[in-house]
C-alpha positions in Angstrom: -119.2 -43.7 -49.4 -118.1 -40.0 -48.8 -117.2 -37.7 -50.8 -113.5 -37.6 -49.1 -113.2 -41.2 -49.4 -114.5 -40.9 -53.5 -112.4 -38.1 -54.7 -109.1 -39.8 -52.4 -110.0 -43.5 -54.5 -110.7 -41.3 -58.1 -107.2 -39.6 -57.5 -105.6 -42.7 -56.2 -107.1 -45.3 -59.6 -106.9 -42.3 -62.2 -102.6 -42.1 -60.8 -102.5 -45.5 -61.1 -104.0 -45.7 -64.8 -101.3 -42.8 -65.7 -98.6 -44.4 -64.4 -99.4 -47.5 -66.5 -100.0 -44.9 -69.3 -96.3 -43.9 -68.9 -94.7 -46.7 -68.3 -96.3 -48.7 -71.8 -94.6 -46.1 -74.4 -91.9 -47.3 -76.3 -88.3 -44.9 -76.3 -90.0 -43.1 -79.5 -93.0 -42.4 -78.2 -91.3 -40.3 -75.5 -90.3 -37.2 -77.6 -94.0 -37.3 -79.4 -94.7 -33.6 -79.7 -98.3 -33.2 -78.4 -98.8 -29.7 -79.1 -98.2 -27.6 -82.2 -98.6 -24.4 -79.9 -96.9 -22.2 -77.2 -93.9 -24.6 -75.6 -94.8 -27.8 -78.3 -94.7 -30.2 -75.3 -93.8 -33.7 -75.9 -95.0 -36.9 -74.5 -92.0 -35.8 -72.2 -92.6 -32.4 -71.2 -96.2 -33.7 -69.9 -94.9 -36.4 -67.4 -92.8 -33.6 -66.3 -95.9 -31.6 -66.1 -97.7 -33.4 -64.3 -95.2 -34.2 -61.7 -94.6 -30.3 -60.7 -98.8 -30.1 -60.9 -99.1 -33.0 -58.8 -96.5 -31.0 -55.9 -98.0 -27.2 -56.4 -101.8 -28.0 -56.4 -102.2 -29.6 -53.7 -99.7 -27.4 -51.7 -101.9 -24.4 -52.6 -105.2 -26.9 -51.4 -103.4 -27.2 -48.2 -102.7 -23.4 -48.3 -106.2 -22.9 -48.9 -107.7 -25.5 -46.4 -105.7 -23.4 -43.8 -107.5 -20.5 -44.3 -105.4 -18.6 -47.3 -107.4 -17.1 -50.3 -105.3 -19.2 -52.8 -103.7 -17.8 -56.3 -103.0 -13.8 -57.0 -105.9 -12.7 -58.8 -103.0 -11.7 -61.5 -101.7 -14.7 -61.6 -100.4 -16.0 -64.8 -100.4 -19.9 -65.1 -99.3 -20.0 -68.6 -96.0 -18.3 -67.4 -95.8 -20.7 -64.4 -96.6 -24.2 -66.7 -94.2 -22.5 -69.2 -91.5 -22.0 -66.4 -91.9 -25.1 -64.2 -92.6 -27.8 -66.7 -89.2 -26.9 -68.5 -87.1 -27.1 -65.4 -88.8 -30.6 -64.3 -88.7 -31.7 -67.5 -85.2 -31.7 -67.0 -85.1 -35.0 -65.4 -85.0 -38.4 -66.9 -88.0 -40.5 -67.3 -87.6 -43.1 -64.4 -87.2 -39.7 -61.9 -90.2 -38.1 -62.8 -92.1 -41.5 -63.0 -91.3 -42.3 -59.4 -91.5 -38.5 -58.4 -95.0 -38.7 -59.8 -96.3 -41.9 -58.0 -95.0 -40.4 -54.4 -96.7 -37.6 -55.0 -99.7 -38.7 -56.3 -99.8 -40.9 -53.0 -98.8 -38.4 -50.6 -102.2 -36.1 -52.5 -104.1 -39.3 -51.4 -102.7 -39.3 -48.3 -103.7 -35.7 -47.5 -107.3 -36.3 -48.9 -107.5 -38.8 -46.9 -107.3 -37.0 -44.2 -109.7 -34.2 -44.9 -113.5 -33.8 -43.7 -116.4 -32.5 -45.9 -115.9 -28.8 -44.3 -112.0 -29.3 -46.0 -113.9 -30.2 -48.8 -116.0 -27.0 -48.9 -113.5 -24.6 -48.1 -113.0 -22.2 -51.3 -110.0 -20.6 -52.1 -108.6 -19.0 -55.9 -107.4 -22.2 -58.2 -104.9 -20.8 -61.1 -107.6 -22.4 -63.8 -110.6 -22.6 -62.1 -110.8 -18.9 -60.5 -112.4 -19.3 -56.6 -114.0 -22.8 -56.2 -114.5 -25.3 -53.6 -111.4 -27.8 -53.0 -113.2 -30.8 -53.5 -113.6 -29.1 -57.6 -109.6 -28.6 -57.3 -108.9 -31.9 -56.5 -111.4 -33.5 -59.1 -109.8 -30.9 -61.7 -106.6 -33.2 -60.8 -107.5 -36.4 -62.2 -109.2 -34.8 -65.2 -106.7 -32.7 -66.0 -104.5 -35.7 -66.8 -107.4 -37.4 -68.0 -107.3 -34.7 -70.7 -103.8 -34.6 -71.6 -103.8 -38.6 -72.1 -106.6 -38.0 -74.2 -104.6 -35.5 -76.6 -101.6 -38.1 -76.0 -103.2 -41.0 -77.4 -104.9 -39.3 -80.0 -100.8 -38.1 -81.1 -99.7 -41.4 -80.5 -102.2 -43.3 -82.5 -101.7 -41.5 -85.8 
């Protein structure tokens, strides 16, 4: 299998297992604060998270792919999470739960149709620094992989 075809079926399962994720909480469960820190996300705030990462990663990838360097060096992605997650968390549940499966499938859609050289091209990632996009797009699943980590953990208390 290549690596195009790995990373496009990883992005495509690990969406699916978030979406079940989601969709399994109970109406209390949805304004679980997650964090104690900065912004004190809840269960709420990191659907809507997720949503706006899921539209402005892999519009920079394409950025990048095309031959742009990526991120300012000075870029400040606590500012931008702090910023974008609030105004996306704006919207109800059910919008950012279908928001999130279209564009998880459109990010599977344009892995789909990269090669290995897409792959390799390296551009600045807001977390990451400069990297290779194929270490972008696996950041993507465990980024969220991460978060539903600290969810459950919350959750389970």
């Amino acid at each position: 299998m290549s690596a195009v075809q790995k990373i496009a079926d990883t992005l495509e399962r690990e969406g699916q297992k978030t979406l079940a994720f989601f969709e399994e909480l109970t109406n209390e469960q949805w304004a679980t604060q997650v964090y104690s820190d900065g912004d004190r996300w809840t269960v709420h705030h990191l659907l809507a998270h997720f949503t706006e990462v899921e539209g402005s990663i892999p519009a920079l990838i394409k950025r990048i792919v095309g031959g742009e360097p990526g991120v300012a060096e000075d870029f400040d992605i606590d500012r931008w999470n702090a910023r974008y997650t609030m105004e996306m968390s704006a919207h109800d549940r059910g919008y950012l739960l279908a928001e999130f499966a279209a564009r998880r499938a459109a990010t599977v859609a344009m892995v789909r149709g990269f090669s290995e050289d897409d792959l390799a091209a390296s551009g600045r990632h807001p977390f990451l620094g400069q990297a290779q996009v194929k270490d972008m797009l696996k950041l993507m699943y465990v980024h969220l992989m991460q978060h539903q980590r600290d969810m459950r953990n919350v959750l389970d208390r």
